[in-house]
N, C-alpha and C positions, 0 to 999 in steps of 0.2 A: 711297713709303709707308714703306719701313723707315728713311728719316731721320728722317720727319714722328715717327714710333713712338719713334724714341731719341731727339728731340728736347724729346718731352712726357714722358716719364720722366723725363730730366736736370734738368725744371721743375719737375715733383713733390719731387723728391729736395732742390734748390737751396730751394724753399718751405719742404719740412719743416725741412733745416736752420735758416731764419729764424727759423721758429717755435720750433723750439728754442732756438736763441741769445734771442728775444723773454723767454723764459719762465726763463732763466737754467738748462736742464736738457742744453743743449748738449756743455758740459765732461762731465758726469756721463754722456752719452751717446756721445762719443770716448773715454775711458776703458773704456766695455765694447764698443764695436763694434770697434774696432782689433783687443784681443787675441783678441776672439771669430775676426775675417775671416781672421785671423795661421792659427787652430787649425785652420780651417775647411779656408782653402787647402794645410796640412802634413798634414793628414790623407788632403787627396786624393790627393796627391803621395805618399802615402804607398802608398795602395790602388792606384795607377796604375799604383806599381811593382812591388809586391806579382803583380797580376793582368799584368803584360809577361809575353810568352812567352819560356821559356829559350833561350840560346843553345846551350845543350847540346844542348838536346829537338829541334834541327833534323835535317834529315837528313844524311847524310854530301854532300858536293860528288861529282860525276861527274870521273871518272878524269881528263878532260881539262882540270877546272879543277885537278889535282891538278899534274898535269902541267906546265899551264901555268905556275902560279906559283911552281915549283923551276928557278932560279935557274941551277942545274948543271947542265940537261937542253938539250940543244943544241936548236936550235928545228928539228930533221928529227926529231927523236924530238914533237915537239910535234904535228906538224901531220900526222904517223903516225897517232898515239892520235885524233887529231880528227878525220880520216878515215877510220879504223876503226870508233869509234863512229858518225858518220855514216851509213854504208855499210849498220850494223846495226842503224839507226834510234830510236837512243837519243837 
């Protein structure tokens, strides 16, 4: 059903444009829907990102991913800290 649905809107759409082109009002009608779609879609885009949650406002990572992903930490100090919190039900 949801083809049949986008397939009779793509023919409305496809129609009107003829009609427009029939009627010579076609040009005059891509000239304002382009910039219009352009403003429409950079607005959203705009609010999208606006309303993203910050990466700051996260919460801090648990000791073990802190752990993990320091480089210099031998992996017996890793798997300590993961066991540790484990153990303490974190």
């Amino acid at each position: 059903m949801r083809a049949a649905g986008r397939w009779l809107v793509v023919g409305w759409l496809l129609a009107a444009l003829v009609l427009l082109g029939m009627d010579g009002r076609l040009p005059l009608f891509l000239a304002w829907a382009g910039p219009a779609s352009l403003l429409v879609l950079a607005l959203g885009a705009l609010v999208r990102q606006q309303l993203a949650p910050s990466i700051l406002d996260q919460p801090p990572l648990p000791e073990r991913y802190r752990v993990a992903d320091d480089l210099r930490q031998p992996i017996a100090t890793v798997v300590a800290v993961a066991e540790q919190q484990a153990s303490a039900g974190q």
